[in-house]
N, C-alpha and C positions, 0 to 999 in steps of 0.2 A: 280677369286673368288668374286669379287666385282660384276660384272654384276650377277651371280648368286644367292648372297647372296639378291640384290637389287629384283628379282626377285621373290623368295621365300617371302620376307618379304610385298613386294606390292599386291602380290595375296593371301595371306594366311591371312594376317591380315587387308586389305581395309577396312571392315566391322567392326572391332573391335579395332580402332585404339579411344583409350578415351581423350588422352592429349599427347602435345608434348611442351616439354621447350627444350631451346638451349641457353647455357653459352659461350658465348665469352670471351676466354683468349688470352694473349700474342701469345702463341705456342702454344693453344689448341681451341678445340670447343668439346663442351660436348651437346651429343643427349640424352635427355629422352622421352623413350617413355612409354604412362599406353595405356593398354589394358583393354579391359571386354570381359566378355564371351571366352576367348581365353585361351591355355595353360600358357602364361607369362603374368603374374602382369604387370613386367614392364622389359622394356632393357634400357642398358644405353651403349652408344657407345661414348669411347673416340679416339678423331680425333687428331693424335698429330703427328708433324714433326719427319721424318728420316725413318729407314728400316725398313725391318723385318716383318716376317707373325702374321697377328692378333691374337692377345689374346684372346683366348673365357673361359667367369667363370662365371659358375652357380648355384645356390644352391635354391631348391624349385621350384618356381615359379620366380626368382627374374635372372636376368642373365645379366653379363657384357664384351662388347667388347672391346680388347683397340687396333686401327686398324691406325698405323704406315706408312705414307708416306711423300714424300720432297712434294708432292700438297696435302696435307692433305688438304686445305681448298676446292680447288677444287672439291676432292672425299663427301666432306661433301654436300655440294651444289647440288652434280649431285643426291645423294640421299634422300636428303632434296626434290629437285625436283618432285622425282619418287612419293613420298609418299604423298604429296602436291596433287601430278594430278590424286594417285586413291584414296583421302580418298571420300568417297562416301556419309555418316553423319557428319551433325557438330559437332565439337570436344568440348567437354564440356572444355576443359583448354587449352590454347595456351599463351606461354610464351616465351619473348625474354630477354635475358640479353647481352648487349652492353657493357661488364666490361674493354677490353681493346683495343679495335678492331677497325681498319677502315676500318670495309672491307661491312659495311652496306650496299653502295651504290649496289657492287656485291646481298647480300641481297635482295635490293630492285627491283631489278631486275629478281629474282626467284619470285617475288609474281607479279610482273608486269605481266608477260609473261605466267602463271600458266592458261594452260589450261584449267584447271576447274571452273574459273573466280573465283573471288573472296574470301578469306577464310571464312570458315561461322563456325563462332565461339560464344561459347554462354558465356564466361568468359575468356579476354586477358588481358595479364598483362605483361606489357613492363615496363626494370629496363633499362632506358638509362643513358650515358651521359648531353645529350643536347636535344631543341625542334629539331631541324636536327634532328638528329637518329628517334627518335619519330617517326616523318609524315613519313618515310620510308615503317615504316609499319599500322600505322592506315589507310590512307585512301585504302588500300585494303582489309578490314574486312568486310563484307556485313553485315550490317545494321540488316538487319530482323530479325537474331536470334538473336541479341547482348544483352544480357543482364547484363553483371557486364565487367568495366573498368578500369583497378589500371594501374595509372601512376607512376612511381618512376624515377624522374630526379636527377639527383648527382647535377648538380648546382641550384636544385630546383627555378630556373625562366622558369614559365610554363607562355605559351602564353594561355589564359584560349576563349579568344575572339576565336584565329585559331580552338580551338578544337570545340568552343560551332557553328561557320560558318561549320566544317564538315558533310558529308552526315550522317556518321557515328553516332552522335548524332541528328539530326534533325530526321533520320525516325527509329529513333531506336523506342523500345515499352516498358516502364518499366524499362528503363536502370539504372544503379546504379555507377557513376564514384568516383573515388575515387582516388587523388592525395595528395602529400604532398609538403609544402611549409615554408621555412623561416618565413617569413611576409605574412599577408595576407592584401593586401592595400585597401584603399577605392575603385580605379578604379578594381579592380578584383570581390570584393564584389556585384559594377554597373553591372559587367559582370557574374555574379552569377545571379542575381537578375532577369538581361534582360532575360539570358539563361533560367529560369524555366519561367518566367509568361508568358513569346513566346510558350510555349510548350502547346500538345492538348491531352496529354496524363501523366498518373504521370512517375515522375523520380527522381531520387536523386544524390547528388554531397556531399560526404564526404572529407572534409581537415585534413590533421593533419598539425599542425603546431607548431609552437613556439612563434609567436608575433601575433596580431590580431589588427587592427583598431577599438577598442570597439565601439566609437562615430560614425563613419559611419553604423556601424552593429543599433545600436538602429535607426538609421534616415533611416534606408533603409527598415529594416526588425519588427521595433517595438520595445518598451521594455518590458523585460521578463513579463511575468504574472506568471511564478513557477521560482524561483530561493531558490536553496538549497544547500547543498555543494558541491552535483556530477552531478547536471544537471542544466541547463537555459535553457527555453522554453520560443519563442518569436511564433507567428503567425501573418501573415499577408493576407489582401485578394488577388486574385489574377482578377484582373478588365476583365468581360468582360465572364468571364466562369464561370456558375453558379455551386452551391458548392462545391467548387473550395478553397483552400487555400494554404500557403507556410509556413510550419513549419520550424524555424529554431533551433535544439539541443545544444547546447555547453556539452560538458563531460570535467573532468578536469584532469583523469587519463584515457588512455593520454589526452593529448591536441587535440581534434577532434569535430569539426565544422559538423553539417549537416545540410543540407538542403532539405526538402525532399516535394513534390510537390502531396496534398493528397486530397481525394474525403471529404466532409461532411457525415459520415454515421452512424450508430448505434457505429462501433470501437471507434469514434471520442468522442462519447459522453460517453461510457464508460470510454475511459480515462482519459478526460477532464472535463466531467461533464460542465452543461450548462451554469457556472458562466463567460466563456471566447465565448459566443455566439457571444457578438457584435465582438470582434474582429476577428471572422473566415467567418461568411458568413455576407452578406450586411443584412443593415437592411430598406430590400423592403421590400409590403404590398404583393408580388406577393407569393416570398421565404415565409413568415410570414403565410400567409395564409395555406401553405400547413398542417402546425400544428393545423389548426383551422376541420383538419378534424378528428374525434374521432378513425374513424379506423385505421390512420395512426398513430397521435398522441398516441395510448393507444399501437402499439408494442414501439415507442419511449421509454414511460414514464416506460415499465419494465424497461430498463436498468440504470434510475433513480433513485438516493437516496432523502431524505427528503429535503437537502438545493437545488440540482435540481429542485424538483420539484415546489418549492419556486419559484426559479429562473422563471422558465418555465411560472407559473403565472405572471409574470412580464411584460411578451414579450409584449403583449397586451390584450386589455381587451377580445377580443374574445375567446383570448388563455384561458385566466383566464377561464373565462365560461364554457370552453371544461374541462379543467382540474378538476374543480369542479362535471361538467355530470361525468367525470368518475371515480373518489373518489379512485385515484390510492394510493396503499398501498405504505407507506415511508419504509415501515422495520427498524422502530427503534428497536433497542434494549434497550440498557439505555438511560435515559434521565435524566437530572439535572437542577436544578435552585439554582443557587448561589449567595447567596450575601457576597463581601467581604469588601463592603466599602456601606456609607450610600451614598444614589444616584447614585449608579453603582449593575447592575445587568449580570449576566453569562448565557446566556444557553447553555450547552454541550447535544449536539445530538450524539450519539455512535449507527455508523449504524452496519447490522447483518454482514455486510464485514468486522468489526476492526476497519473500517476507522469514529475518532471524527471530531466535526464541532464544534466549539467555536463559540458563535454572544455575541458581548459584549453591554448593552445599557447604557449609561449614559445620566447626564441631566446637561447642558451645559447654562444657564441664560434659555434662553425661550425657546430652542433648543435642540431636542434629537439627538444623536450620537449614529448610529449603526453600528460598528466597526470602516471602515472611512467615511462613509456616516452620513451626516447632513440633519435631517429632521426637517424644520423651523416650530417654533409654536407648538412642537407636546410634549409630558410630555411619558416621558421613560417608566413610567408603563403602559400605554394604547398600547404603542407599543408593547412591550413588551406579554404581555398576548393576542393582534390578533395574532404575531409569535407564539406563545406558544400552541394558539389554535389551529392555522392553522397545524401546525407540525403534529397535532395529527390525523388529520381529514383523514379517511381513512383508519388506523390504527387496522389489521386485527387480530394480534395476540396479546399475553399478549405482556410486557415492561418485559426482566431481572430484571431488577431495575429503581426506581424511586426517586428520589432523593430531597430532599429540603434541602440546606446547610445556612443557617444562622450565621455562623461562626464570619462574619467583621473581617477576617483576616489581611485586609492590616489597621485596625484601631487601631490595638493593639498598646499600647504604645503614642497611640492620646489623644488629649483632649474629644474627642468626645465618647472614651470609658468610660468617667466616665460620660458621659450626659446617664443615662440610661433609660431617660424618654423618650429621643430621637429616642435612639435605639428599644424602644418597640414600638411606631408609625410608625415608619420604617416598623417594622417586620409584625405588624399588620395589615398595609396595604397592603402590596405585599400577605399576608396568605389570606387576606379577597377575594384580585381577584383572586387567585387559590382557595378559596374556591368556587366563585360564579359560576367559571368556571364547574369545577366539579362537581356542582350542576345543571349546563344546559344540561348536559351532556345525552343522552337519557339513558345509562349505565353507572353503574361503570366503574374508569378505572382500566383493566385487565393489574394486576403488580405482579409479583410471589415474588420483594425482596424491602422493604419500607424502605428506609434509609432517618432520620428526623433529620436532625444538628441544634444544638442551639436553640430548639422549648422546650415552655414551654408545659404541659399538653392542656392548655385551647387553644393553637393554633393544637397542635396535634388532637386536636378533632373536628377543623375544615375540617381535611385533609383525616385523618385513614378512618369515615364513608364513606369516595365515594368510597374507593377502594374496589374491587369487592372481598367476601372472601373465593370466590369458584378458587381465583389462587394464591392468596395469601400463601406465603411460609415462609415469615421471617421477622420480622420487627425488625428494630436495631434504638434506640436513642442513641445520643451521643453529646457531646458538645467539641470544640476546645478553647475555652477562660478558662483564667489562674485561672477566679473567680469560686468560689462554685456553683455549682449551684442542686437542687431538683427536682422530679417531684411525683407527687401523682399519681400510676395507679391506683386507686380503680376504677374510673369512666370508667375507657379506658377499663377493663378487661369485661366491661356485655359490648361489641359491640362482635358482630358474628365475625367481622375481626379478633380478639385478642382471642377468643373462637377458630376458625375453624385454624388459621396460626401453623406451625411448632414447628419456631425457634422463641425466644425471646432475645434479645442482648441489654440490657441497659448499657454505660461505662461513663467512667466519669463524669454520674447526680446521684447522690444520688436519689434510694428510700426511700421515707420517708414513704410510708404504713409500715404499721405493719405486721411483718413476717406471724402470725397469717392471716391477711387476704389477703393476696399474692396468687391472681388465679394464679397461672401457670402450674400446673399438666397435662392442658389441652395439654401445648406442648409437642414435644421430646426434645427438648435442649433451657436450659436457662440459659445465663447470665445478674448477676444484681449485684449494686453495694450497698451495705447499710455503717450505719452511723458506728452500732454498730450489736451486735447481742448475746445473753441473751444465759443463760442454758437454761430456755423454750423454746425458741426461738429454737437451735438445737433439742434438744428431740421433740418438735413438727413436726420437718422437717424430723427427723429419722424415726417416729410412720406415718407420711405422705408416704414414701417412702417405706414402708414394707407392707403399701398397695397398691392394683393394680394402674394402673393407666398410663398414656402415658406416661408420663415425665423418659426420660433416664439417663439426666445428669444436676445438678444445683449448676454451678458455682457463689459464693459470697463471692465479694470481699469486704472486711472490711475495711472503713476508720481510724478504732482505733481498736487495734487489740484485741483478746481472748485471754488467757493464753494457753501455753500447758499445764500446773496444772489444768485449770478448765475444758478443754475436754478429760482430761484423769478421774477427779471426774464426769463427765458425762457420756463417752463410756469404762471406763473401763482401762486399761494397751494397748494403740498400739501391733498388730500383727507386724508393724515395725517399727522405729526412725531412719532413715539417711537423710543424708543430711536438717535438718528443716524441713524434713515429718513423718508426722506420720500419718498414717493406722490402717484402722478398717476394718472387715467384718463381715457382720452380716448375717443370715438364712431368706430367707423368706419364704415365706410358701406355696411354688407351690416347693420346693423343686429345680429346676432349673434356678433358680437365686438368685445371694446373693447379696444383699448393700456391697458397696465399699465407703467409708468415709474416704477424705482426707484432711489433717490438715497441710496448708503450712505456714510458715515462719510467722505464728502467724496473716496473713492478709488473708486468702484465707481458704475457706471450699469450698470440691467439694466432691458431693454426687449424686452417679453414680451407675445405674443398670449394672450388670454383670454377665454372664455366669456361673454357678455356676462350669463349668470343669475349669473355669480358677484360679480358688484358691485353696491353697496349705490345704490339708487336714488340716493342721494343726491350721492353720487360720482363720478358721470359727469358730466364738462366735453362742450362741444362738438368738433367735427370740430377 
């Protein structure tokens, strides 16, 4: 039954043989074999000492033999053999496990002698003992299709030099090795190192381990330029092959090491982005040059954000010029200027990907500081506002938002908060070069949401007029300091900006206009905060709201509150009283829509257009 089973199985399946593993036990050896295209998925044949006629179990697709002799190793071997001399395609998986066996050398002998010459495998993964066992079977794998290599040694002392000297790795294409190891030492790391920058083609060497030589890894391979909690990213050049570099990975769950041997190309700089240029390709005039050409340089710069493209100007001045001819768009989305300390300035760049960019500038005796860069003789705001400019330049679409924060958060509780003479010069200055800025500007800038922190009126009106009011959607004032602070809109309300915008959100500044002359009908939603607010005061804003007009909802918050007694002698007995609210509805006079007036915890009036289906019959008052 043996020579015929061997027979049926070599000519029915030559063609569709997918993967073969073979486990080495004490008294066993276990055949798995996968199929495609074939009746069986897969067979599993166990080879195990003593008598008796083979077991055959099958169920579906899936089918198991369990085939009983005193040379059970022999019968295994002679079949191994047959299937070795007609597999006809390389086998996408080939797998040995050496778990208790000496009987490799027999083994190595069936691939020695394998008429088909060499195994051609595109993914082998050997779980040995020792390097013996190993070379047993690696230097018989033909090279050309080898593409993924897992080593698993039990006494994990891998001779990494014998593997990186075999055929096997040298004319492989693409290869991907992957072994695990105890320590990984410095002479292994030399041998890593030599092993990829010898190479003429990419490859990669994955480690898992448990110790690592940290200090040789920076001296060999560079130190990180991204470190975060689950990945370190080192890059180094690779001399002599032009763009050309050696990524080195660390992950920390698991422990695994890569190294991976990569082209310079568009993937590269999507990832990377061009702030880690010097350290991946040389910085020749030859490589240099090739960006100085606008057709090549303008597919680059899509895949470019704002502080790239920054970058990219940097390389040199020819590049500059290029990048300037071609006025490539940053896709900002938001953008902000912060100040939270007097002589330190923020800018946050929030690209259309999610991904912020922080440049932080301060002023350091004579010296400006741009994150860690020291630019000598230079004064923070003049820097400051060419980046600011520069970001912009290009800039095809509106801004989500745009931001000016004045806050001097990290001043709080300083001396320098009560210098407020100080702080207003401060403030004044940095407004005046965004204002000049804005004012060169050949257009408004196009921003749908204007958010202004800690800005009095007379600085907000330095700013509101450039913004264009044909994108304009929302503008919000607010302040983060603990002091009182006011602002007058009367002036700000005759600009088109404040006419043609949305939303109004004024919080924590005091209005000090007078309810009476409060533009804001013009929006759909308004929050503002006042001192106080009068029985005129409401019945003006009721007889307001029962006429047409845009405004849907106008939230105001009371620094000192109104009685529930005096806006119950003003609108009458509330339609309800729970919880410290009290409600009103009133008729207007298109008949589908009624005023909604609500009356919270004695600090808050909100007075709201609604639906006139949404109220309870009962609950409509008169006009």
């Amino acid at each position: 039954m043996h020579a015929d089973f061997t027979r049926v199985l070599s000519n029915n399946s030559k063609k569709h043989i997918k993967g073969i593993s073979i486990e080495y036990k004490s008294l066993e050896v276990i055949l798995l074999i996968w199929f495609f295209d074939f009746p069986l998925e897969y067979l599993t044949l166990f080879f195990q000492n003593g008598d008796g006629s083979p077991f055959i179990w099958s169920e579906g697709k899936k089918a198991k033999i369990i085939w009983k002799d005193n040379e059970y190793h022999r019968v295994f071997l002679e079949l191994l053999r047959t299937i070795i001399t007609n597999v006809k395609t390389p086998l996408e998986y080939f797998n040995v496990q050496f778990s208790c066996s000496n009987d490799f050398v027999n083994f190595e002998t069936i691939l020695k002698d394998s008429e088909n010459g060499n195994l051609q495998i595109y993914y082998i993964h050997l779980q040995t003992n020792n390097m013996q066992e190993l070379m047993t079977v690696l230097p018989y794998v033909e090279p050309v299709h080898l593409k993924r290599v897992q080593l698993d040694i039990k006494d994990h002392t891998i001779d990494m030099e014998s593997i990186f000297k075999s055929e096997q790795w040298k004319k492989s294409n693409g290869l991907q090795l992957t072994v695990s190891m105890n320590m990984v030492s410095s002479s292994q790391l030399r041998s890593v190192k030599w092993a990829l920058v010898k190479c003429t083609n990419p490859k990669e060497i994955h480690i898992h381990y448990d110790h690592i030589d940290e200090n040789s890894l920076d001296d060999l391979f560079g130190r990180p330029f991204r470190n975060n909690r689950d990945k370190t990213v080192r890059a180094v050049r690779i001399p002599g092959i032009e763009h050309s570099f050696l990524e080195t990975k660390i992950s920390n769950s698991p422990d695994v090491i890569r190294f991976i041997w990569r082209k310079f190309d568009n993937e590269v700089i999507r990832e990377y982005g061009l702030e880690h240029l010097a350290a991946i390709i040389p910085r020749s005039e030859r490589i240099l040059s090739a960006f100085e050409n606008p057709l090549i340089l303008k597919n680059v710069i899509e895949y470019l954000g704002c502080s790239d493209i920054q970058r990219m100007r940097k390389l040199s001045k020819n590049i500059r010029n290029c990048v300037d001819l071609i006025k490539p768009d940053p896709r900002i989305n938001k953008l902000a200027v912060r100040v939270e300390a007097i002589n330190t300035i923020e800018l946050e760049i929030s690209l259309r990907n999610e991904k912020s960019i922080s440049i932080f500038y301060w002023q350091n005796g004579n010296n400006c500081s741009v994150n860690r860069n020291v630019l000598k003789r230079e004064n923070f705001r003049s820097i400051f506002i060419k980046d600011f400019e520069s970001s912009l330049k290009g800039q095809r679409r509106e801004l989500e938002e745009f931001c000016v924060d004045f806050s001097y958060r990290c001043q709080e509780n300083k001396s320098e908060m009560d210098d407020r003479e100080k702080l207003e010069m401060d403030t004044s200055s940095l407004v005046h070069l965004i204002e000049e800025y804005l004012k060169s500007r050949n257009s408004n800038l196009q921003v749908k949401k204007l958010t202004l922190i800690g800005l009095n009126h007379h600085h907000i009106l330095r700013i509101l007029p450039y913004i264009d009011p044909d994108f304009l959607e929302k503008i919000e004032f607010t302040d983060s300091s603990r002091s009182e602070k006011s602002i007058d809109i009367e002036e700000l309300s005759m600009l088109d900006q404040w006419k043609q915008a949305n939303e109004l959100d004024i919080s924590r500044i005091i209005v000090s206009t007078p309810i009476s002359k409060l533009e804001v009908f013009n929006f759909s939603k308004v929050e503002i905060m006042v001192q106080t607010i009068t029985a005129e005061d409401v019945l003006y804003l009721k007889r307001k709201f029962l006429q047409p007009s845009s405004l849907l909802k106008l939230k105001i918050t009371l620094e000192s509150p109104i009685t529930e007694n005096t806006m119950t002698d003003l609108l009458g007995r509330p339609y309800s009283n729970k919880f410290q609210r009290s409600v009103w509805h009133f008729r207007m006079r298109d008949n589908e829509e009624a005023l909604h007036i609500m009356h919270y915890m004695s600090r808050c009036i909100i007075f709201t257009r609604i639906d006139m289906s949404t109220v309870p019959d009962d609950a409509l008052l008169e006009y």
